[in-house]
C-alpha positions as CSV (number, residue, x, y, z in Angstrom):
1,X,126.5,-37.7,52.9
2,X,123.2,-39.9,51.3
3,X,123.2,-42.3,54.0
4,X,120.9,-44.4,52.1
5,X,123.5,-47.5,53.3
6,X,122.5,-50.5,55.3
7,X,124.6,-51.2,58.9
8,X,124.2,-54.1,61.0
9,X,123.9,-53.7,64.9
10,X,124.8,-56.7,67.5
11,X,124.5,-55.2,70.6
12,X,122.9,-58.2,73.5
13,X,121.4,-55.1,75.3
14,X,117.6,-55.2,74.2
15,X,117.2,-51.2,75.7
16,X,120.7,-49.9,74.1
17,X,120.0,-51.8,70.9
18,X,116.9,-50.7,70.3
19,X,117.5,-47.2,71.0
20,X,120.6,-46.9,68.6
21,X,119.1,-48.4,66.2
22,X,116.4,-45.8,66.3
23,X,118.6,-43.3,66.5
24,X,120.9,-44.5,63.2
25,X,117.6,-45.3,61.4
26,X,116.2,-41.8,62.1
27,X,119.8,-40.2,60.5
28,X,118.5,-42.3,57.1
29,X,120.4,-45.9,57.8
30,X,118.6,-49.1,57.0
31,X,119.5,-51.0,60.6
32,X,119.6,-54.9,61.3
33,X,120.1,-55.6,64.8
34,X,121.5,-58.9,66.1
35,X,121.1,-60.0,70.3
36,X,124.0,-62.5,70.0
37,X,126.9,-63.1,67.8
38,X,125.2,-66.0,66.4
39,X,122.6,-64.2,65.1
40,X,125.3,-61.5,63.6
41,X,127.1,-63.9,62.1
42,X,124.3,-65.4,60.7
43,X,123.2,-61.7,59.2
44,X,126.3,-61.1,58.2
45,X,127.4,-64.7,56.2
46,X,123.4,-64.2,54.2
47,X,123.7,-60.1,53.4
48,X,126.0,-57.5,52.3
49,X,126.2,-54.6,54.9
50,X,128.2,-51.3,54.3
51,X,129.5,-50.8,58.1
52,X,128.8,-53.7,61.1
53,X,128.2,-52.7,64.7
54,X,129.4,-55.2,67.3
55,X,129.6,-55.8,70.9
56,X,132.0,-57.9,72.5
57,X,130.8,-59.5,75.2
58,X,127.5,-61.3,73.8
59,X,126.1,-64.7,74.1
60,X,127.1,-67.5,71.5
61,X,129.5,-66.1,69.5
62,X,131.8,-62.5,71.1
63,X,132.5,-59.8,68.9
64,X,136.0,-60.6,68.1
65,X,134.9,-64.5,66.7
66,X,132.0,-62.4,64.4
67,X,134.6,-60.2,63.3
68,X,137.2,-62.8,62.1
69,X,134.5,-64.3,60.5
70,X,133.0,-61.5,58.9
71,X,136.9,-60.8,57.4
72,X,137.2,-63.9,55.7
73,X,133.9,-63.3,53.8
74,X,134.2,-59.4,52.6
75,X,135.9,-56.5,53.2
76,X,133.6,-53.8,55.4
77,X,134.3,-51.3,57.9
78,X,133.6,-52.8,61.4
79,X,133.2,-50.9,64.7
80,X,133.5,-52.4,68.2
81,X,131.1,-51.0,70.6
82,X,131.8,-52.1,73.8
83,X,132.2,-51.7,77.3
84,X,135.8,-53.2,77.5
85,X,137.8,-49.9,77.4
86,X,141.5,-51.3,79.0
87,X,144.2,-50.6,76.2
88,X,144.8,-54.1,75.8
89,X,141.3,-54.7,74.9
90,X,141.1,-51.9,72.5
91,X,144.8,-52.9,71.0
92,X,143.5,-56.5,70.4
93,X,140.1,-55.3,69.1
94,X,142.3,-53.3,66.4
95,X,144.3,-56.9,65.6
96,X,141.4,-59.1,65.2
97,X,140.4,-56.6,62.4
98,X,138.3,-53.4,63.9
99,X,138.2,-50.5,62.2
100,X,137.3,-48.5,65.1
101,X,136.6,-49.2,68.5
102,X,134.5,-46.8,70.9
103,X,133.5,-47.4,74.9
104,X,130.8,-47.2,76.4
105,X,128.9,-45.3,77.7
106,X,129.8,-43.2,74.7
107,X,128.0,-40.3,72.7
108,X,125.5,-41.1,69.5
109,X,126.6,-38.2,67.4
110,X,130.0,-39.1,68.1
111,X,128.8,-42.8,66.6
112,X,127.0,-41.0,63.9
113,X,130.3,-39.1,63.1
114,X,132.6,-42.0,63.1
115,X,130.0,-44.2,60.6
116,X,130.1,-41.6,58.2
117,X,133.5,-41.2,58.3
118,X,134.1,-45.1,57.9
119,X,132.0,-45.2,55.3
120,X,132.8,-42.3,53.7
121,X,136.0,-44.1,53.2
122,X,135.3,-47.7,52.3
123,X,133.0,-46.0,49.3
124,X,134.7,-43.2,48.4
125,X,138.5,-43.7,48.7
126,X,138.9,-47.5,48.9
127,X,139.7,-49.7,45.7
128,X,139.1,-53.1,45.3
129,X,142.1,-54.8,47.3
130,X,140.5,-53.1,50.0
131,X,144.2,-50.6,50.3
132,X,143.9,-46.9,50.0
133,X,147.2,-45.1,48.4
134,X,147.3,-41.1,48.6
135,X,150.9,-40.8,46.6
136,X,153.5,-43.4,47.8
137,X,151.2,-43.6,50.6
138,X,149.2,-47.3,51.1
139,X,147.2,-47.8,53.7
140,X,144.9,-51.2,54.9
141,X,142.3,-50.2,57.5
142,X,141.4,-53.8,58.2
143,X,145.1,-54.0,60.1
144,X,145.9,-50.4,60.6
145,X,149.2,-51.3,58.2
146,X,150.2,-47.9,56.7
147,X,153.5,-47.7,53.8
148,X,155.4,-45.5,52.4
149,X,157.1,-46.5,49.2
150,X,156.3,-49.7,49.8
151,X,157.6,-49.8,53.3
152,X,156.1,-50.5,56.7
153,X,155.7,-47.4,58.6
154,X,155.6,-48.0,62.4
155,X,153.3,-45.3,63.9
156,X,151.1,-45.3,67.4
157,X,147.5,-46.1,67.8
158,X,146.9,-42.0,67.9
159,X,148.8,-41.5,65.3
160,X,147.1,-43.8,62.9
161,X,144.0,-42.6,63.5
162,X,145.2,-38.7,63.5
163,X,146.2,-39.7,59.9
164,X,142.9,-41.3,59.1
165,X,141.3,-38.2,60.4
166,X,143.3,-36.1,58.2
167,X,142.9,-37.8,55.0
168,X,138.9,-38.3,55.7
169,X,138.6,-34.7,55.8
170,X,141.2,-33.9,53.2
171,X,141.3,-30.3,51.8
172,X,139.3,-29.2,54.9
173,X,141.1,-27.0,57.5
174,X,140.6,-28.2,60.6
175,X,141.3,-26.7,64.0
176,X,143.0,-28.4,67.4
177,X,139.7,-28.5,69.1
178,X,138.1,-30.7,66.4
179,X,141.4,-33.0,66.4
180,X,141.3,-33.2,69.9
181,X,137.4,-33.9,69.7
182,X,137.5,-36.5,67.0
183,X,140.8,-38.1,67.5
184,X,141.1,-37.7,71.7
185,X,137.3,-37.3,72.2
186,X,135.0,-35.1,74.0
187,X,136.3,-35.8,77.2
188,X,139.8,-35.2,76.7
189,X,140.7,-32.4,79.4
190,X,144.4,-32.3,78.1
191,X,146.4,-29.5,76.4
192,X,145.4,-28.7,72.9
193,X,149.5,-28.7,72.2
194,X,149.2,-32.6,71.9
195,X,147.8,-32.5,68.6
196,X,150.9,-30.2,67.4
197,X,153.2,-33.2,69.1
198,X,151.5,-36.0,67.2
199,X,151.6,-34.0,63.9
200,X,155.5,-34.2,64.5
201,X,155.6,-37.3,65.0
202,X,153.0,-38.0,62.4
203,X,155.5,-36.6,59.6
204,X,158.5,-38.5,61.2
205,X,157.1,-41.5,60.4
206,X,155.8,-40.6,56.7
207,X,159.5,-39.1,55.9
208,X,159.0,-36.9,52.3
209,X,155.1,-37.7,52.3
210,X,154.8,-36.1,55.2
211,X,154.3,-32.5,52.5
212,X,150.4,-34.1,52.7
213,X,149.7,-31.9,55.8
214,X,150.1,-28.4,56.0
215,X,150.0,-26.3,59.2
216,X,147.2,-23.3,58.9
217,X,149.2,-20.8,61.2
218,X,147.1,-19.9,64.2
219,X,144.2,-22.2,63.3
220,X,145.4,-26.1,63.0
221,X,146.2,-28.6,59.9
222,X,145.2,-29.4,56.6
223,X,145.5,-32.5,54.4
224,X,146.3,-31.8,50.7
225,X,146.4,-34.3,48.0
């Protein structure tokens, strides 16, 4: 990927900011950095970034207030970065308009990997309603709302983003351990065989658009347009 993009960073943390944003600007970002949500939504309402980094829990404004906001301007991917890490938190993080959410402490490559993918998407696959459609398929990341044939598709948070995961890498075989690393994370200590459960339940939910993924006997899944 050119990563020649520009990401804003609101993170109240002067030692965690600073070295993230190092560490993005060093993989080729342009990085604004924000110690409040005031001051994020303040970047946010005068510039046009191509992903947003926010905390949660940060003077002024919280992450979630910055991230309505920031939806009722423009359409851009939006990652929650935060300590807050119960599944409520992370469920209501995904309604207020996330696109992904991560805890912390958490790993930078694993950041890295996620940005790319996110943008990636918004720049490559998006149009301009901000809805991606593979087929009968529609999907809007800003509410995790996925159709098929113009119906509402009721799948689980692991689920969504297995499918996301899929379609980001489409035409790219990828094994259980990279599911499991990207979808479950590094830390998952579970049974590879989940990711062969979620795929079935994954093509329950898309019915006859479910032919998308293809099973690579011995090695894992593939998503084919």
């Amino acid at each position: 990927m050119n990563n020649q993009y520009r990401i804003l960073f609101a993170e109240d943390d002067k030692a965690l900011r600073d070295i993230t944003a190092l560490f993005l600007r060093k993989n080729g970002f342009t990085v604004d950095t924000a110690e409040d949500g005031n001051e994020a939504a303040a970047y946010a309402e005068q510039n046009r970034y191509d992903l947003i980094i926010l905390d949660i829990m940060m003077p002024g404004k919280d992450g979630k207030d910055v991230c309505r906001a920031i939806r009722k301007k423009y359409d851009v991917p939006v990652i929650f970065l935060t300590a807050l890490g119960e599944e409520n938190d992370i469920i209501d993080g995904y309604e207020v308009g996330a696109d992904e959410y991560i805890t912390k402490p958490f790993s930078t490559k694993l950041l890295l990997v996620r940005i790319n993918a996110l943008i990636k998407r918004y720049h490559g696959l998006l149009i301009k309603d901000g809805k991606l459609r593979i087929g009968e398929i529609e999907i809007e990341p800003a509410r995790r709302c996925v159709k098929v044939s113009g119906k509402i598709v009721s799948m689980a948070p692991k689920e969504y983003d297995l499918l996301m995961y899929l379609i980001d890498n489409k035409n790219i075989i990828l094994s259980r351990d990279q599911i499991l690393d990207r979808v479950w994370g590094m830390d998952y200590e579970g049974c590879d065989r989940a990711v062969d459960t979620h795929i079935r339940k994954l093509r329950t939910a898309l019915g006859d658009a479910s032919r998308h993924i293809e099973t690579v006997i011995k090695v894992g899944y593939i998503w084919k347009d």
